[in-house]
ZAMARGU-4260 file (C-alpha; in steps of 0.2 Angstrom, whole numbers, plus 5000, padded with zeros to 4 digits):
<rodrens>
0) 5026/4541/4993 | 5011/4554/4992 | 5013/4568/4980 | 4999/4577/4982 | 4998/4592/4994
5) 4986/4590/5006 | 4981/4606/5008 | 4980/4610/4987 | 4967/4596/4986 | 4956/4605/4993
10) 4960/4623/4983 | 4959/4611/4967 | 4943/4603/4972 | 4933/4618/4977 | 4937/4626/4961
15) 4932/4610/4950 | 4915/4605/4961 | 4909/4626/4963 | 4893/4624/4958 | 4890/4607/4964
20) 4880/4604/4982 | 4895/4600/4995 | 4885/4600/5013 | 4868/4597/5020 | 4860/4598/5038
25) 4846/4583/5039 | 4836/4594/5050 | 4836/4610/5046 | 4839/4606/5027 | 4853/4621/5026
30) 4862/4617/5011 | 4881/4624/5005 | 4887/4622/4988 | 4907/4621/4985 | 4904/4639/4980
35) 4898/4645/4997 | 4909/4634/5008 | 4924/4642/4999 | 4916/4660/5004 | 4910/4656/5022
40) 4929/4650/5022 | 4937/4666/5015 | 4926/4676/5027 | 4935/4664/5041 | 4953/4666/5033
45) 4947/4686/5036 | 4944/4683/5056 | 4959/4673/5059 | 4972/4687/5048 | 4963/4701/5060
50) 4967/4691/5074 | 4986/4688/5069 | 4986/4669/5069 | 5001/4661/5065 | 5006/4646/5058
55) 5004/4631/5073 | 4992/4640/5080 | 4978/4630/5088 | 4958/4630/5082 | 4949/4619/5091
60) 4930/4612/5086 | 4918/4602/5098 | 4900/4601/5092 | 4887/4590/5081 | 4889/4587/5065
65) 4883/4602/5056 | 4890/4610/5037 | 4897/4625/5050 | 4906/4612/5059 | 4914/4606/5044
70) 4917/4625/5036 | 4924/4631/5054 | 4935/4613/5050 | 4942/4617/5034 | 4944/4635/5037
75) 4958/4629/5051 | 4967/4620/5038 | 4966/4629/5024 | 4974/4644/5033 | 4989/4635/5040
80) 4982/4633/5058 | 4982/4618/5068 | 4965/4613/5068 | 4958/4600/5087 | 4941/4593/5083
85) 4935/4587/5098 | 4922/4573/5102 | 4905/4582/5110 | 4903/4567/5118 | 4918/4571/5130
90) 4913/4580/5147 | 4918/4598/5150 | 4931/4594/5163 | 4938/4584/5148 | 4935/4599/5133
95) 4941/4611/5146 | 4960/4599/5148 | 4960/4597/5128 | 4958/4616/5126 | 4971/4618/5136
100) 4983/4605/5133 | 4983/4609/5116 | 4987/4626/5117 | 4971/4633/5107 | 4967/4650/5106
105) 4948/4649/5096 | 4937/4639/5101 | 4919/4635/5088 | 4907/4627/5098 | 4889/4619/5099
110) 4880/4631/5112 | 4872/4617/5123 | 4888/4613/5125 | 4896/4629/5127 | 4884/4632/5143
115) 4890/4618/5153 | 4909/4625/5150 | 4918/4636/5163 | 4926/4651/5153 | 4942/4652/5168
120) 4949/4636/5165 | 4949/4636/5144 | 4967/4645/5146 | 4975/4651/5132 | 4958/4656/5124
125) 4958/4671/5115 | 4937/4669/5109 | 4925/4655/5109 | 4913/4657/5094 | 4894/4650/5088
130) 4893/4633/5077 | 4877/4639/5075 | 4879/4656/5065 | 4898/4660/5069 | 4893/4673/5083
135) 4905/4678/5096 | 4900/4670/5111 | 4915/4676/5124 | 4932/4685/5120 | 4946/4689/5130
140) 4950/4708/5139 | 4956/4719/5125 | 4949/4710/5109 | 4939/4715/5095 | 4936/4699/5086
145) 4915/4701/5090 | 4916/4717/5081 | 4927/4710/5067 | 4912/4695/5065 | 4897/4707/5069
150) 4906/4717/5052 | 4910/4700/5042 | 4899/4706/5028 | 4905/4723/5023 | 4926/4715/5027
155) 4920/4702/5015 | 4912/4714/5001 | 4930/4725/5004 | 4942/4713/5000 | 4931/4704/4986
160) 4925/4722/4979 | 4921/4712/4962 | 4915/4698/4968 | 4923/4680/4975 | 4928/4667/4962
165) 4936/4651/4959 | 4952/4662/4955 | 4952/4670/4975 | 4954/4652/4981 | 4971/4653/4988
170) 4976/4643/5003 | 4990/4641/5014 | 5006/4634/5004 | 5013/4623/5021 | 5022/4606/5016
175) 5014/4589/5021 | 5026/4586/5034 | 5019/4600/5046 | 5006/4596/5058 | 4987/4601/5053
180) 4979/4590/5065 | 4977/4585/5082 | 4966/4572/5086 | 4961/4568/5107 | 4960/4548/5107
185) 4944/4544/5118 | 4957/4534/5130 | 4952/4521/5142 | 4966/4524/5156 | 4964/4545/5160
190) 4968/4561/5150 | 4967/4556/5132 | 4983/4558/5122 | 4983/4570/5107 | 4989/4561/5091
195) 4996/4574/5078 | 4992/4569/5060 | 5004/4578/5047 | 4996/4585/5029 | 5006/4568/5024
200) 4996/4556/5033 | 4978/4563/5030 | 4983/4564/5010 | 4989/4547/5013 | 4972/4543/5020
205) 4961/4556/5005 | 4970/4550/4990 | 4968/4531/4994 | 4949/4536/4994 | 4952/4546/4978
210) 4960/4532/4971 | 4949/4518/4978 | 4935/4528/4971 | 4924/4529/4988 | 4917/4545/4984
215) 4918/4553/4968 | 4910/4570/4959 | 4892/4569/4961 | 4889/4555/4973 | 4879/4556/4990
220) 4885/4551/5008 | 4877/4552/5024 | 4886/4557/5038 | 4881/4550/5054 | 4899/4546/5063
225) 4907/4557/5072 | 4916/4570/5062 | 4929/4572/5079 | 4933/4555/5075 | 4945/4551/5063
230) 4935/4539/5053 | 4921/4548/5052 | 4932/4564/5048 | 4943/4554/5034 | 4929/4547/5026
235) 4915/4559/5031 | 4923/4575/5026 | 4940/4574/5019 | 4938/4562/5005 | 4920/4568/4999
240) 4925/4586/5000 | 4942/4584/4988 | 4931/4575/4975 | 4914/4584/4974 | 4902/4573/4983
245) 4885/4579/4993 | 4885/4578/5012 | 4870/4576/5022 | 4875/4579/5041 | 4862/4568/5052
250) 4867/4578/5065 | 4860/4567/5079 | 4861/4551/5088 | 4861/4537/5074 | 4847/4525/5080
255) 4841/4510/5068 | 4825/4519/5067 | 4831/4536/5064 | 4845/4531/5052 | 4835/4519/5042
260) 4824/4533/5038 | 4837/4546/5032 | 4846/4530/5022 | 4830/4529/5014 | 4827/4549/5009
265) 4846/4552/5004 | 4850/4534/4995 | 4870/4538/4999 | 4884/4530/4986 | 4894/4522/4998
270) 4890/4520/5017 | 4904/4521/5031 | 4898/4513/5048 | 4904/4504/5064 | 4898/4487/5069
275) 4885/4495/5083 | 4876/4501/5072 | 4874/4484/5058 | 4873/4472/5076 | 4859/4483/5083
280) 4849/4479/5066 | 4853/4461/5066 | 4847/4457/5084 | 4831/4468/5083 | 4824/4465/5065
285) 4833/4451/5054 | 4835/4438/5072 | 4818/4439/5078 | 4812/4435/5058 | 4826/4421/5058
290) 4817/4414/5072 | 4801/4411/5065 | 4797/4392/5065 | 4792/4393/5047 | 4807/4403/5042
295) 4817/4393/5052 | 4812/4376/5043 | 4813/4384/5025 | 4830/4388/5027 | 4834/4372/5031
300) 4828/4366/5011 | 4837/4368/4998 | 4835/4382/4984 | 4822/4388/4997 | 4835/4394/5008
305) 4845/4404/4993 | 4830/4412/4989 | 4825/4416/5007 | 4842/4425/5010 | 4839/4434/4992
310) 4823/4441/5000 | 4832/4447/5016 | 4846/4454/5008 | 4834/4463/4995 | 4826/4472/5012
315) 4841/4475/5018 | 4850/4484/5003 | 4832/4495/5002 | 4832/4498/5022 | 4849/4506/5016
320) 4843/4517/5003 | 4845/4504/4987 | 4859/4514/4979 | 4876/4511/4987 | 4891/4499/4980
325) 4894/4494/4998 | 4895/4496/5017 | 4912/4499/5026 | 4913/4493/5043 | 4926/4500/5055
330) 4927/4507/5070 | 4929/4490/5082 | 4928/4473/5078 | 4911/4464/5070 | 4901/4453/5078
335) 4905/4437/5070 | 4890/4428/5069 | 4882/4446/5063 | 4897/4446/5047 | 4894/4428/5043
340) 4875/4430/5043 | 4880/4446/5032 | 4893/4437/5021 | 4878/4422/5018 | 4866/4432/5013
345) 4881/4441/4999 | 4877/4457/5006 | 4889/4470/5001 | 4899/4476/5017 | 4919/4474/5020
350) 4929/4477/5035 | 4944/4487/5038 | 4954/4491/5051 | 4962/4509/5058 | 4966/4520/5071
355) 4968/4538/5076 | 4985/4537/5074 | 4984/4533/5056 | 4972/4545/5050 | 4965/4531/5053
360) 4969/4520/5039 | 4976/4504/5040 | 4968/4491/5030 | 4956/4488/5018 | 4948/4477/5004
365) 4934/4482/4991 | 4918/4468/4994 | 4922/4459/4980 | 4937/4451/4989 | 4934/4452/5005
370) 4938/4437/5017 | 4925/4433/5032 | 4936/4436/5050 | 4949/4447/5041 | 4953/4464/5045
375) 4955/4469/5025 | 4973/4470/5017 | 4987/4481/5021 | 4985/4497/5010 | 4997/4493/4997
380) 5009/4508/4992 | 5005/4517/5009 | 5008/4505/5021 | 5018/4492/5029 | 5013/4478/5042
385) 5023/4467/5053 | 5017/4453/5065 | 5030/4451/5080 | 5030/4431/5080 | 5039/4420/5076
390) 5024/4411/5063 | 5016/4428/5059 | 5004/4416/5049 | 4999/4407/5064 | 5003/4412/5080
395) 4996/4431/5085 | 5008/4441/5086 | 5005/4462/5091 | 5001/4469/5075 | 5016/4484/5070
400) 5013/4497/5055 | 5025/4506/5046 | 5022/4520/5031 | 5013/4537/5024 | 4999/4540/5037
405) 5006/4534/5055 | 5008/4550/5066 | 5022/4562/5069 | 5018/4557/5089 | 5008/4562/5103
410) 5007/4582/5108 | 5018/4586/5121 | 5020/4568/5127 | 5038/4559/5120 | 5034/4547/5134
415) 5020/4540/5126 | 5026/4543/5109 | 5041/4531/5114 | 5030/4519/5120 | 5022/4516/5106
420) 5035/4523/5091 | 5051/4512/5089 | 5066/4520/5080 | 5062/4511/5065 | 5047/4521/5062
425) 5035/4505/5067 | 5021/4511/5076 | 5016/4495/5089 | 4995/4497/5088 | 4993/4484/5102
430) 4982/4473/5093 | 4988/4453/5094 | 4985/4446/5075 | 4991/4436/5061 | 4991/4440/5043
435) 4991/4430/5025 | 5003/4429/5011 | 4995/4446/5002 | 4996/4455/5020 | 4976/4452/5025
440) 4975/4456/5042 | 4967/4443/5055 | 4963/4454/5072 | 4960/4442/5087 | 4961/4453/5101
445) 4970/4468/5110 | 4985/4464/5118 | 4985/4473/5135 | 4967/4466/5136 | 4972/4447/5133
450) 4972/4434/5146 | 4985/4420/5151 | 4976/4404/5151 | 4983/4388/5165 | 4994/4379/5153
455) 5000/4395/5143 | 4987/4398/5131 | 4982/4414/5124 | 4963/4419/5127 | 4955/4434/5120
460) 4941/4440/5129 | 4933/4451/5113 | 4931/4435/5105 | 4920/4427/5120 | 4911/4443/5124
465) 4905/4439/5106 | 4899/4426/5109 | 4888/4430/5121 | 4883/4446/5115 | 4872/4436/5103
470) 4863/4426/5117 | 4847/4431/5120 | 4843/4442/5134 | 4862/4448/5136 | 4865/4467/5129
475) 4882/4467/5132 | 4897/4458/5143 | 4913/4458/5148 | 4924/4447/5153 | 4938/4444/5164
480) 4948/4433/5176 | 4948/4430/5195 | 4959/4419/5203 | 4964/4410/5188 | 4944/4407/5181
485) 4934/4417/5170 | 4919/4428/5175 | 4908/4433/5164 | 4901/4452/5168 | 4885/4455/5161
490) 4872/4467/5160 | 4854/4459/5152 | 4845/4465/5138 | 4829/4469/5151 | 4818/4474/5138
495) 4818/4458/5130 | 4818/4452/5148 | 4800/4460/5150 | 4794/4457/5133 | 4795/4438/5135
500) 4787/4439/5155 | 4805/4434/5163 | 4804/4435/5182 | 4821/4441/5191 | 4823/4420/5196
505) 4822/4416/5179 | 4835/4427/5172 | 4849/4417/5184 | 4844/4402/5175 | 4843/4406/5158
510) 4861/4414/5162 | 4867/4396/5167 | 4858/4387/5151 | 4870/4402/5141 | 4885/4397/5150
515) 4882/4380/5145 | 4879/4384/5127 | 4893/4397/5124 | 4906/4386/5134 | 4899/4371/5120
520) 4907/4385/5107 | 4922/4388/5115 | 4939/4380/5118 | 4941/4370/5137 | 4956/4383/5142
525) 4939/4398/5137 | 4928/4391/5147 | 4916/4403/5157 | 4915/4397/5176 | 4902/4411/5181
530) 4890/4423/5173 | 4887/4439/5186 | 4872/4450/5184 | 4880/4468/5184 | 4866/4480/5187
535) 4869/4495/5175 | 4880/4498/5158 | 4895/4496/5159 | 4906/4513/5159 | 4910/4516/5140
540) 4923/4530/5131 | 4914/4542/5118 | 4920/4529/5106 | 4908/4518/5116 | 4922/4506/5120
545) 4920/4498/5138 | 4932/4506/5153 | 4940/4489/5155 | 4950/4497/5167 | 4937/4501/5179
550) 4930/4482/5180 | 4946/4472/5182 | 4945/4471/5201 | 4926/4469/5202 | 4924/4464/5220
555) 4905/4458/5221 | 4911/4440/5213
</rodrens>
């Protein structure tokens, strides 16, 4: 059971960490100390008590990653709003449905994005304000809140007449059973649902961090995910803020290129990351090296092979900045050949698993004791697992969850919630796995994406799009089933194409001689009867998961 009240860790940790740095922008270098985030948040608290908002009221947040995004963030919460982060990757028609659907009446937001927006469908809205100095952008008929924000300064110097101190820290005494976030899930079949995370389930989620000692007072991260996001916003924000540590916001597209170089500049304690990111570095810098006909026989020798992988993890551990204790992978699955290159090398990285309706924490082991394949273990004291099989050890069953950070339930949606939230309390995360005897999680695929094989058998499509993920010439693949075969979708790497002088004719061919040599890998029942050229990318979520739904009907085959 968590204690600790969610919203208090923050009051407590602002007032231990004052004068220490708390967020930076990468690009404009504005820099916040606790000191300052807990004033820009008390002029904040000001704006929402002039504009009577309630408790359960909704503040919603769509931007980049900036330190206002963050203040504008924790100012929702520590008031006793309801705070909606939204993903800027979303398209307006979709921001203009979550505004509405969750009932919000502010909106902060990014002011590309604001332009593309159409004031008459954000209903409910009282005012839409500037991420980027905390400007009123648009208010409705009869309101004064641009007055009360062009004024913020002298309200702020008449409440605080002496000054603001650690002592004026005060927030919102609400119990951790109340909603205080609502998080739109990207979705893959329409309107996303909106998962509402109690205080209890994010302080499930912060204190494991406390406790696992991620973050702690003084130690850098960088924040490149998606603050929207609940892995990025756990582990990102919530943690690093309730301990002391120093945020730099990226606050751009991640590239290898353009992340390497702020690794390197900040030198982050820990960093938090999803696989694209780790695969993309793999097949464009380490792969190309591996393949080297000198490097390729040397790691064939004995001791010359130990003391080659030395070499590359040594570059690979600077290239991160040299200072962290490890990399936590999450997001979506790893590329298997990418983890076992990873975990032969002994780089330090571990995976774990989540989702937005756990805040997002599910599972998780430290490096030291992490075990290739695995998903991490089930976080002991917060949560419970349960494999619907009848071998849970060796036959996949749909992974169920139980415990301290799974949802209240989606907003105004019981059908959904029933759909996934037994009576029980077990939330059913539609993941096929199996687990070990210390509740390590084996993840092998989703369970609405599996596939019935002829005789029976259960075939995962993730673990064959893998596969040939990490053929040469293939950027990414999906497959699927026609008529009782399997059809591999895919669109090629075409740069790679060019770079090694492959005609159109060519590319058909070396698709064949891939087929032949992933089949070689895979089980008779996986086997690939066809490889289909798709001409573009395929349609992906802001979470850059593939639309399955969109290709499961492909007609050009």
């Amino acid at each position: 059971m968590v204690t600790e009240n969610f919203i208090k860790i923050y009051e407590k940790g602002f007032k231990e960490n004052w004068e220490r740095p708390a967020l930076t922008d990468y690009n404009t270098k504005e820099s916040f100390t606790y000191q300052q985030i807990a004033e820009e948040i008390a002029k904040l608290h000001i704006l929402y008590k002039h504009c009577q908002i309630r408790r359960g009221d909704k503040i919603a947040i769509v931007g980049r990653n900036t330190p206002r995004w963050c203040i504008a963030f924790m100012s929702a919460i520590t008031y006793g709003a309801i705070v909606v982060p939204i993903l800027q990757d979303f398209n307006a028609n979709d921001i203009h449905h979550i505004v509405s659907h969750s009932d919000s009446v502010l909106l902060f937001v990014g002011d590309l994005i604001w332009e593309n927006l159409e004031v008459d469908k954000l209903n409910n809205l009282r005012a839409t304000i500037s991420l980027r100095d905390y400007s009123c952008l648009d208010q409705r008929d009869g309101e004064c809140i641009s007055k009360c924000l062009s004024e913020m300064n002298i309200n702020f110097k008449n409440k605080y007449p002496n000054g603001f101190n650690r002592e004026n820290i005060k927030y919102a005494e609400l119990s951790n059973d109340k909603v205080v976030l609502i998080n739109y899930t990207s979705g893959t079949t329409g309107f996303s649902k909106g998962v509402m995370l109690t205080g209890n389930n994010l302080a499930g989620n912060t204190m494991f961090g406390i406790h696992s000692k991620l973050h702690y007072p003084g130690s850098k991260c960088l924040s490149f995910l998606p603050l929207a996001h609940a892995y990025g916003c756990a582990f990102d924000i919530l943690v690093p803020l309730a301990v002391g540590t120093h945020i730099t916001m990226l606050g751009k597209i991640p590239s290898p290129k353009i992340l390497l170089k702020a690794l390197e500049e900040v030198k982050p304690n820990l960093i938090i990351c999803v696989p694209l990111i780790l695969e993309k570095i793999y097949r464009k810098q380490i792969l190309p090296m591996l393949n080297k006909r000198a490097l390729k026989w040397a790691v064939n020798i004995p001791l010359l092979d130990s003391q080659i992988y030395a070499q590359i993890r040594k570059k690979l551990v600077d290239a991160f900045g040299g200072r962290f204790e490890q990399v936590i992978i999450g997001g979506a699955p790893l590329n298997k050949e990418v983890e076992a290159f990873l975990y032969k090398i002994k780089f330090p990285f571990t995976v774990g698993y989540g989702m937005t309706e756990c805040g997002p924490l599910i599972s998780y082991t430290h490096y030291t004791e992490f075990i290739p394949t695995s998903a991490g273990r089930i976080l002991d004291g917060y949560m419970q697992v349960r494999i619907d099989s009848e071998d849970p050890y060796n036959i996949p069953g749909e992974i169920c969850v139980k415990g301290e950070n799974v949802m209240k339930g989606y907003y105004k949606n019981q059908e959904a919630t029933d759909a996934v939230l037994d009576n029980d309390g077990w939330l059913h995360t539609g993941d096929m796995g199996t687990i070990n005897k210390d509740n390590t999680i084996f993840i092998k695929g989703r369970y609405k994406t599996m596939i019935l094989g002829p005789n029976g058998q259960n075939i995962y499509p993730e673990a064959i799009e893998a596969k040939l993920n990490n053929m040469p010439f293939i950027l990414e693949s999906l497959v699927i089933e026609k008529d009782g075969k399997l059809i591999a979708l895919v669109y090629p790497d075409y740069e790679a194409v060019d770079e090694n002088g492959i005609s159109s004719k060519d590319i058909l061919i070396a698709m064949e001689e891939i087929r032949k040599n992933v089949n070689n890998e895979l089980a008779p029942f996986e086997n690939i009867s066809k490889i289909q050229l798709y001409p573009t990318e395929f349609e992906k979520t802001p979470k850059k998961s593939i639309k399955r739904y969109l290709y499961t009907n492909f007609s050009q085959i």
